[in-house]
C-alpha positions as CSV (number, residue, x, y, z in Angstrom):
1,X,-11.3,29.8,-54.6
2,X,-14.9,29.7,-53.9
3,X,-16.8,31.2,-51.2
4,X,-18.1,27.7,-50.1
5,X,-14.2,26.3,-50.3
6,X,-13.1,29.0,-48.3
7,X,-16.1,28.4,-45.6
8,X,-15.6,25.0,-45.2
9,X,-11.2,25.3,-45.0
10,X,-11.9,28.1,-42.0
11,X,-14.2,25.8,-40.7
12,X,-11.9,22.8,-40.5
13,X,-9.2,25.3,-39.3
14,X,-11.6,26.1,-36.5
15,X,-12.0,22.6,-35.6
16,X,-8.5,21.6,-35.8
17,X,-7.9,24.3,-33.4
18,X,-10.6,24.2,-30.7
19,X,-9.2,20.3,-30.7
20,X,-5.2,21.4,-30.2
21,X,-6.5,22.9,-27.5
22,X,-9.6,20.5,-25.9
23,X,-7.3,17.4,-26.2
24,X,-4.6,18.2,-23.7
25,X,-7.0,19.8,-21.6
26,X,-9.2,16.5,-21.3
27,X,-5.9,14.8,-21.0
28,X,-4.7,16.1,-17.9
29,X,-8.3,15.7,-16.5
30,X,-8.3,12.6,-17.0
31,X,-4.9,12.3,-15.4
32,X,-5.7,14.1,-11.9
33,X,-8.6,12.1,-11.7
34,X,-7.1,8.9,-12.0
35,X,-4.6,10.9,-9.2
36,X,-7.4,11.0,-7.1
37,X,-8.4,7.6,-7.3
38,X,-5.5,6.5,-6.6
39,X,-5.2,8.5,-3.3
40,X,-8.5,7.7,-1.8
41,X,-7.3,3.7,-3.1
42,X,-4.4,4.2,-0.5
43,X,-6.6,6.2,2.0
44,X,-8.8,3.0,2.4
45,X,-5.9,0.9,1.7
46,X,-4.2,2.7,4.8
47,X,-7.3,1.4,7.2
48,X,-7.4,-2.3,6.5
49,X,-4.8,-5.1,7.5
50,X,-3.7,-5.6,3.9
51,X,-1.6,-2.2,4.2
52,X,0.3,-3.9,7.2
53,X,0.1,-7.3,4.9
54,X,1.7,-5.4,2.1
55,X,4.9,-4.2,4.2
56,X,5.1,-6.9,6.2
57,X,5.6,-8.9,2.9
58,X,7.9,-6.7,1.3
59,X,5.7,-4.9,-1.2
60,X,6.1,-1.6,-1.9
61,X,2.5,0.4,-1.2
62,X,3.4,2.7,-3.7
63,X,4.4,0.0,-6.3
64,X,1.2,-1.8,-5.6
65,X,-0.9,1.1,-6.4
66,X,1.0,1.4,-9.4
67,X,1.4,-1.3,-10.8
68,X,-2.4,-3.3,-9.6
69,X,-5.3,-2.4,-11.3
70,X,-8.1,-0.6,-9.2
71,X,-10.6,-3.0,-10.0
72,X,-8.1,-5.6,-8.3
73,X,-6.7,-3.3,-5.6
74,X,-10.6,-3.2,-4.5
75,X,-11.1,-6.6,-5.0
76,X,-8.1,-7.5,-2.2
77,X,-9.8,-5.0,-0.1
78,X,-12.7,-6.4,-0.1
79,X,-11.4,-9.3,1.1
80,X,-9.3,-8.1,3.4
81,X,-12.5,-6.5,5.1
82,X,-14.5,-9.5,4.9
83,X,-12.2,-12.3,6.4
84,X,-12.9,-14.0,9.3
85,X,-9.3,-14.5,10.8
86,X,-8.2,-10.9,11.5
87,X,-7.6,-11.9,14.8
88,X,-4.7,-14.4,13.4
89,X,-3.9,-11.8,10.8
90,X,-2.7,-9.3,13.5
91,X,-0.9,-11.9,15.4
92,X,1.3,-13.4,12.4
93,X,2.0,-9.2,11.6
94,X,2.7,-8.5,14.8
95,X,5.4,-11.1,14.5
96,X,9.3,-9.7,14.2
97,X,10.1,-12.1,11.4
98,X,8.5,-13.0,8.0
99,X,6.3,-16.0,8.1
100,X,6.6,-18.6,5.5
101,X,3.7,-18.9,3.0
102,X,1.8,-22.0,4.8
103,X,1.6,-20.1,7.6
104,X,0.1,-17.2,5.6
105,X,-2.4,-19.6,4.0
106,X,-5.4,-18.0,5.9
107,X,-5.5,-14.7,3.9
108,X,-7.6,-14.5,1.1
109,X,-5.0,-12.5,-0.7
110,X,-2.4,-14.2,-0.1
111,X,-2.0,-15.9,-3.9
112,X,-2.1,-12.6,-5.3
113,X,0.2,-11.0,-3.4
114,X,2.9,-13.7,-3.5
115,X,2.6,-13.0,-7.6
116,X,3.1,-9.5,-6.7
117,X,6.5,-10.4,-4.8
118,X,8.0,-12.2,-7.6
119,X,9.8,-10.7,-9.9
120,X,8.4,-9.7,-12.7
């Protein structure tokens, strides 16, 4: 074996290597920031109606921040924080017993989040 062969086989070996150990690394970055996204998604999720909106509907929180995108999980926020009828929104939660869908019909999310209840 040549010199150059041999150069270039401890190079790969080098590379092969330095990725073995890189990959995983970048991996579980990736992972506890998505972890942290996903707890300052139920922070701000926690200070709007749609939190109350979620249980009083039956969805899990925890599912929801599963299973919904973020992109989507911000867009219900969003709306949650923009609507106009929070005033009825806290009366219909403040209510004992579930309210049928019509009477739901003022929240902007509330096509969404009847998907979400079905199963899927």
């Amino acid at each position: 074996m040549d010199v150059t062969s041999l150069l270039i086989t401890v190079l790969l070996v080098a590379l092969m290597l330095y990725l073995l150990v890189r990959l995983p690394l970048a991996i579980l970055g990736n992972l506890r920031a998505g972890h942290r996204f996903r707890e300052g998604l139920a922070e701000a999720l926690d200070e709007l109606r749609l939190s109350r909106m979620l249980a009083f509907l039956g969805i899990d929180k925890a599912t929801y921040l599963h299973r919904e995108n973020g992109l989507e999980i911000q867009k219900h926020m969003q709306r949650c924080d923009a609507c106009d009828d929070k005033e009825r929104c806290d009366q219909v939660l403040a209510e004992d017993k579930p309210a049928d869908e019509p009477a739901l019909g003022f929240c902007a999310n509330i096509d969404d989040l009847e998907k979400m209840r079905k199963p899927r």
